[in-house]
PLY file of the C-alpha trace (Angstrom):
ply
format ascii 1.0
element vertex 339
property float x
property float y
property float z
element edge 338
property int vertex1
property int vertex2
end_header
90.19 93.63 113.05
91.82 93.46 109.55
89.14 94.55 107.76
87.37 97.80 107.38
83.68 98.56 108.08
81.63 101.52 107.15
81.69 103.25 110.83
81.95 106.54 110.68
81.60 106.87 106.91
77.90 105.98 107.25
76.27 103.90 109.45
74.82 101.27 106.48
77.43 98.14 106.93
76.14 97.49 110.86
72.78 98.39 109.36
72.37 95.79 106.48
74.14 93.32 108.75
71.44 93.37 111.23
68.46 95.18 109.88
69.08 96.22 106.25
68.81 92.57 104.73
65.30 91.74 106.92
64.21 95.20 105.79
64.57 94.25 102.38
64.47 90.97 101.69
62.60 89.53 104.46
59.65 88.86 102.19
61.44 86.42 100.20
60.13 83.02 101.27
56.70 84.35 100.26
54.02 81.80 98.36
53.80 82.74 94.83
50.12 83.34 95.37
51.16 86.14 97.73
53.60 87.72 94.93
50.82 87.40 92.16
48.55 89.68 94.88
51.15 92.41 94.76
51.48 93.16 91.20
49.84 96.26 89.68
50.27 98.25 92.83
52.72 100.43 94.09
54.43 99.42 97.35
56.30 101.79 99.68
59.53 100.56 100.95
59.99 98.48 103.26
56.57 96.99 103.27
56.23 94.53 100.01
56.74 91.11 99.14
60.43 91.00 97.83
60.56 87.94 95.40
64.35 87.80 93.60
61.99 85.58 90.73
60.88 89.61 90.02
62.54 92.39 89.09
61.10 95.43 90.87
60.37 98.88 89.30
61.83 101.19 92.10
60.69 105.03 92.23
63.05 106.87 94.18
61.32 109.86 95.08
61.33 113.05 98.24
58.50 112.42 100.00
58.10 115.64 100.84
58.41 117.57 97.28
55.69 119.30 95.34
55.84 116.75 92.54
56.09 113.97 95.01
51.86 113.16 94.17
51.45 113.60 90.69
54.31 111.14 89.85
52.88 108.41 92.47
49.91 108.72 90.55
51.74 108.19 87.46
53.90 105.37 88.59
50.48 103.82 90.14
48.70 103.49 86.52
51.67 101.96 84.87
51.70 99.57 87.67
47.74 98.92 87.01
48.42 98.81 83.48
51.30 95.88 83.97
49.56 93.61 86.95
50.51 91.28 83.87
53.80 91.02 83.85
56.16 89.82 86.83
57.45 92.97 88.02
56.60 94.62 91.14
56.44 98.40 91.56
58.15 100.22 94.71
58.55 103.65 96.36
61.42 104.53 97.90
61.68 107.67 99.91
64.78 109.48 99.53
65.02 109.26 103.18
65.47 105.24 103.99
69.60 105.83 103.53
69.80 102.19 103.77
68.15 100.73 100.97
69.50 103.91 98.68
73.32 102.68 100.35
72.73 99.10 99.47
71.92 99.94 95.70
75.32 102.02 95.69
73.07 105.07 94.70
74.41 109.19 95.12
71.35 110.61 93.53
71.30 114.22 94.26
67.15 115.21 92.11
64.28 113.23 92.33
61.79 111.70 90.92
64.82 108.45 90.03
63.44 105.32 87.89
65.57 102.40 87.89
64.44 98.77 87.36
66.30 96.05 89.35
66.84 92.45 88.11
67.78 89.81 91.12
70.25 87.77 88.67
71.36 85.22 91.49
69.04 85.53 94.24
70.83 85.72 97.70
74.14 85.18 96.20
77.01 87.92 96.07
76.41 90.56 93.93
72.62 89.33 93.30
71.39 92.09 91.16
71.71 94.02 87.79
70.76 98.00 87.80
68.71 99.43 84.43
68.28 103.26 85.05
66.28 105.67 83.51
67.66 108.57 81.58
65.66 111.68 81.09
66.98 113.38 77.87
69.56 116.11 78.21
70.98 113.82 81.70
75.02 113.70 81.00
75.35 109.73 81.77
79.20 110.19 82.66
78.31 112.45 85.41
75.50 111.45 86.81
73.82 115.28 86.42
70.68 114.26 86.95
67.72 116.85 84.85
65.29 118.16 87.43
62.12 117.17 85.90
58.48 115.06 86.55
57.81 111.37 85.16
54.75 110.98 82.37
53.23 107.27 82.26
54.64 107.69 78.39
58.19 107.35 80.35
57.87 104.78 82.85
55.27 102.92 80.26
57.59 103.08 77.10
61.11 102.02 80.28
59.10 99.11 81.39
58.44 97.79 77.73
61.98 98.47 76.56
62.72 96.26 79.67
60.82 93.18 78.69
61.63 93.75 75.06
63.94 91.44 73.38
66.46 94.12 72.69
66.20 94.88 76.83
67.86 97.64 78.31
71.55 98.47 78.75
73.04 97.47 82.43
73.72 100.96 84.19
77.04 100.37 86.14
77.60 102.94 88.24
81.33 104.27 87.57
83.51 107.42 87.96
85.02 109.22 84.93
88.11 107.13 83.58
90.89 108.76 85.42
93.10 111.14 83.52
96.28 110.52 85.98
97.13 107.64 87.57
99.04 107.71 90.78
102.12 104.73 91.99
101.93 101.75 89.82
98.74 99.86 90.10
96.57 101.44 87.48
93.44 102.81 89.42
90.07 101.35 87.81
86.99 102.69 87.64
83.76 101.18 87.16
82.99 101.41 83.50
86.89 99.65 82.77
85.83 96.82 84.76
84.53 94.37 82.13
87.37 95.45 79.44
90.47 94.99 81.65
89.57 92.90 84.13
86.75 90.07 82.66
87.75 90.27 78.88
91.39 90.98 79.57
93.32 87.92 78.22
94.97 87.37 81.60
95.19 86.93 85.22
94.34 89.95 86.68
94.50 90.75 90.34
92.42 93.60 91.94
92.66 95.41 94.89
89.34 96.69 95.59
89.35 99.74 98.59
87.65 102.61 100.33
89.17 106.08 100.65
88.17 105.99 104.59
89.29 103.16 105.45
92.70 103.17 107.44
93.44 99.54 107.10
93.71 100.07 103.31
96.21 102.89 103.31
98.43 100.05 105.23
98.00 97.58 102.22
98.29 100.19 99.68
101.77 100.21 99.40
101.98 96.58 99.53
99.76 96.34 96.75
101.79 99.03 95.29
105.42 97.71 95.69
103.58 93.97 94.12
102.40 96.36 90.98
106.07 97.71 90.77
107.84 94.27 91.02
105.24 92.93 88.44
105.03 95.68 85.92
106.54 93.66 83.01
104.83 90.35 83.58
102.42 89.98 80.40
100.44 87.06 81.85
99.59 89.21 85.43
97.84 92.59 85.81
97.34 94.56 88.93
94.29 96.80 89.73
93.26 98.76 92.18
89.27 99.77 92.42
87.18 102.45 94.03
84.44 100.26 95.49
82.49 103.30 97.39
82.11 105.02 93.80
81.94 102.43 91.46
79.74 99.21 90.60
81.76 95.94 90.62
80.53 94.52 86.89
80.71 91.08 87.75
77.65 88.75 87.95
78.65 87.52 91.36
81.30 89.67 93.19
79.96 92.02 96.10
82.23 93.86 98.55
81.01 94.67 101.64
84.69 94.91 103.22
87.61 96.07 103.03
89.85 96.00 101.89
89.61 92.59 99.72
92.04 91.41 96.81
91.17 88.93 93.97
92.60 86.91 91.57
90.54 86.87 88.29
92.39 83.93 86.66
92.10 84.17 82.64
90.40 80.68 82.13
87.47 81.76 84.97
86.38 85.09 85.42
83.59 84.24 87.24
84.85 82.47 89.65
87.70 85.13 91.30
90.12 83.56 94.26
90.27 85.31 97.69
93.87 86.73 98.47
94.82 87.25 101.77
96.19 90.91 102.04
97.42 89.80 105.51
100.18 87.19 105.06
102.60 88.27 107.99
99.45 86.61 110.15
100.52 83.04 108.90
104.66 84.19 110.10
103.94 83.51 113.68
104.86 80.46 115.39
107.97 78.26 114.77
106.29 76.59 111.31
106.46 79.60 109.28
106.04 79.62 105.53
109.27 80.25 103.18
108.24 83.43 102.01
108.18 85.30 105.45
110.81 87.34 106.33
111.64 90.69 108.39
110.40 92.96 106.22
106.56 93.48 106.02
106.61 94.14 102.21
108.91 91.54 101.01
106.19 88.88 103.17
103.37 90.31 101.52
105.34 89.84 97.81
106.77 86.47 98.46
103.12 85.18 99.40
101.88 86.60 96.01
104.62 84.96 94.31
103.54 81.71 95.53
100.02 82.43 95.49
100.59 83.15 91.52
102.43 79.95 91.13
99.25 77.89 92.26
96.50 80.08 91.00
97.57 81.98 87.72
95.81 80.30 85.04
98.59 81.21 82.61
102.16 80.51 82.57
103.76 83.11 85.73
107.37 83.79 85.63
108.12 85.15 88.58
110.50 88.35 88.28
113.82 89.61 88.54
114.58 91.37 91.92
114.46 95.41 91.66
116.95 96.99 93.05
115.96 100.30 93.33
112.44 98.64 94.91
113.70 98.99 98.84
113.77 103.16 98.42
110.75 103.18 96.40
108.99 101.75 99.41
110.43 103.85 101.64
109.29 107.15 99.45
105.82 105.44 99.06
105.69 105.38 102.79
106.23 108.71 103.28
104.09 110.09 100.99
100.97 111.28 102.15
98.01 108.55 100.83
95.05 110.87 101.70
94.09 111.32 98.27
93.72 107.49 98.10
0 1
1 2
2 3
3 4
4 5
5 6
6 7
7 8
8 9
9 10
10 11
11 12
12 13
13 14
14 15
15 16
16 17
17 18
18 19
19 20
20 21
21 22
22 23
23 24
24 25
25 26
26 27
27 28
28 29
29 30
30 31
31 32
32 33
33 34
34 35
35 36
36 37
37 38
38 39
39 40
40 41
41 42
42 43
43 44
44 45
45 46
46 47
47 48
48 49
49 50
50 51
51 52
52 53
53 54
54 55
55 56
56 57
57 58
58 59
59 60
60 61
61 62
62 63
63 64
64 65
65 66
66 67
67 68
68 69
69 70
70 71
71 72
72 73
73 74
74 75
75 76
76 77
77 78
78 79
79 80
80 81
81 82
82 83
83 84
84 85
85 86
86 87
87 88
88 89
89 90
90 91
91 92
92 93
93 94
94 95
95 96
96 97
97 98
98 99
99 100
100 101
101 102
102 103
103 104
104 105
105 106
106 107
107 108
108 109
109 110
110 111
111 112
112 113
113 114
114 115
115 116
116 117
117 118
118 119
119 120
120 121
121 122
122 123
123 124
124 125
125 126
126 127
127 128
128 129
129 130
130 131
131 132
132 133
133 134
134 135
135 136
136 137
137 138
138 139
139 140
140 141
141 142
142 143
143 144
144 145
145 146
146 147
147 148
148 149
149 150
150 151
151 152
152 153
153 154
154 155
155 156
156 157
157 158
158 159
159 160
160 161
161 162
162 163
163 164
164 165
165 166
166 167
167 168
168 169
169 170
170 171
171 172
172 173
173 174
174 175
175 176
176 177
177 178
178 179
179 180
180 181
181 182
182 183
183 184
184 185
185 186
186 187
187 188
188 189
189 190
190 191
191 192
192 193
193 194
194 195
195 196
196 197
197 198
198 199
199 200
200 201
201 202
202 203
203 204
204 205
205 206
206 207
207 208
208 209
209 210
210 211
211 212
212 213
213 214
214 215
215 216
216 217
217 218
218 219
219 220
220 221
221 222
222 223
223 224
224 225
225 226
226 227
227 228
228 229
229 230
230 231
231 232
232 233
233 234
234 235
235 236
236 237
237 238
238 239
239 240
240 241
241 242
242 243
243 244
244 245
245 246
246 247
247 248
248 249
249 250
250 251
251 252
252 253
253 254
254 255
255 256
256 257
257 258
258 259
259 260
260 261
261 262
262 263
263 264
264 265
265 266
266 267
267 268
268 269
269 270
270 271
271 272
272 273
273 274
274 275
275 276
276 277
277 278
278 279
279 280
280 281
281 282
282 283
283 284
284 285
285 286
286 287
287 288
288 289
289 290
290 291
291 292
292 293
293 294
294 295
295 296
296 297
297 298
298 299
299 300
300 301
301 302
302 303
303 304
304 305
305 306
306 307
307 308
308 309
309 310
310 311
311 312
312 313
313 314
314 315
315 316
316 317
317 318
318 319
319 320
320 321
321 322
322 323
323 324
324 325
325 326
326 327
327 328
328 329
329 330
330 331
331 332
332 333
333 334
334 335
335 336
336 337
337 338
């Protein structure tokens, strides 16, 4: 395979492949009738009517802590108190690591609040995360304050929510890193929507896992393409976290790697797949132009075409670097397990 799975890292990819997605969503095609019947209750994961027409009010929560009763109780009479308003109410137990993997969550204390909005429905990337923040909880961190829900908090969160102001999007992200390693500048989530959707050019992004072994063999690829492309104003490489960080884009999910996209300037929204496995097509005796011996300089003369049809702004492709064959050769030997 040329793609990475979760195996081994946990066991959620195989999971939401098979069972995950039923567990969750398999309540979708329900009548509205049915959906209007589950309001003002509180439903424990995985039996409720999933509707993406509702945002759902999720309570994580250990099942087995001392506080575990009092805040059902709360989360219960807010839910009473807002059989009114499209939203359904749901307890999740700690303990179901698949639904808590799909959200992208690392939540270390209980009781968690977050609200959920299915922006898309079954589309990639089909939902939008509000959390909420107990005071004194450092938000760049994610140190979460060991303390019980009141129905003034999840009352006064679920009001904010349906508010005209709303609440602010919580994208999960690491701290902006401080040093960057090799030559494609290492995003994080909360640099996503500044560099890669408002930046005023084509931007290409390889997104990754740190386990995965089939990304250490693109890395330098991707790396050597960041080096040969350093100067080109209209072009900007990324690479991304995607275990750590939320993807801020209204339709990009990654549930592989490792995957590459072009973000071209004039449509941000709609990203094009590059294939980060070119030396596939250089079989056979039709091969493409750009192939040659060298597994790099395949991968790099694909991109340069691949810029030439996709880039939305003028691409210059650029001068050879001489000194790039024994930069390869260093990256290569360098140890990548801090990637």
């Amino acid at each position: 395979q040329a793609a990475c799975s979760d195996t081994g890292a946990t066991a959620w990819t195989g999971l939401w492949m098979g069972m995950a997605r039923p567990l969750y969503l398999i309540f979708v095609g329900l009548c509205h009738a049915a959906l209007r019947a589950g309001r003002g209750v509180v439903h424990v994961y995985p039996s409720f009517p999933a509707s993406m027409n509702m945002p759902h009010c999720i309570l994580l929560i250990d099942p087995d802590a001392e506080s575990a009763s009092s805040t059902r109780s709360v989360v219960q009479t807010v839910a009473k108190k807002n059989k009114h308003r499209d939203m359904l109410f749901i307890e999740l137990g700690k303990d179901q690591a698949d639904a808590v993997k799909f959200f992208n969550l690392e939540v270390q204390e209980t009781p968690f609040l977050m609200i959920v909005r299915w922006d898309s429905g079954m589309g990639r990337h089909p939902f939008s995360k509000f959390r909420f923040w107990f005071p004194g909880e450092d938000r760049d961190f994610d140190d979460q304050v060991n303390r019980s829900l009141t129905e003034v908090d999840v009352s006064s969160f679920v009001t904010r929510f349906f508010s005209p102001e709303g609440l602010e999007p919580w994208v999960i992200s690491e701290p902006v890193l401080e040093q960057q390693n090799g030559f494609a500048y290492q995003l994080v989530g909360s640099e996503f929507k500044e560099k890669v959707m408002d930046a005023p050019r084509d931007v290409l992004v390889f997104f990754f896992a740190p386990w995965c072994g089939f990304c250490k063999r693109v890395q330098p690829r991707v790396e050597a393409l960041a080096r040969r492309y350093a100067n080109t104003a209209s072009l900007s490489i990324f690479k991304f976290d995607a275990t750590k960080n939320d993807v801020d884009h209204p339709y990009v999910n990654i549930d592989g790697y490792p995957d590459i996209m072009l973000f071209p300037n004039d449509d941000k929204l709609h990203p094009v797949q590059f294939d980060h496995t070119p030396e596939e097509q250089c079989t056979g005796d039709a091969k493409p132009a750009w192939c040659a011996e060298d597994e790099h300089e395949t991968f790099i003369g694909f991109a340069m075409e691949f810029f030439m049809q996709h880039n939305s702004l003028k691409f210059v492709p650029p001068l050879e670097d001489p000194t790039e064959a024994s930069f390869r050769e260093t990256f290569d030997a360098e140890d990548k397990s801090e990637f």
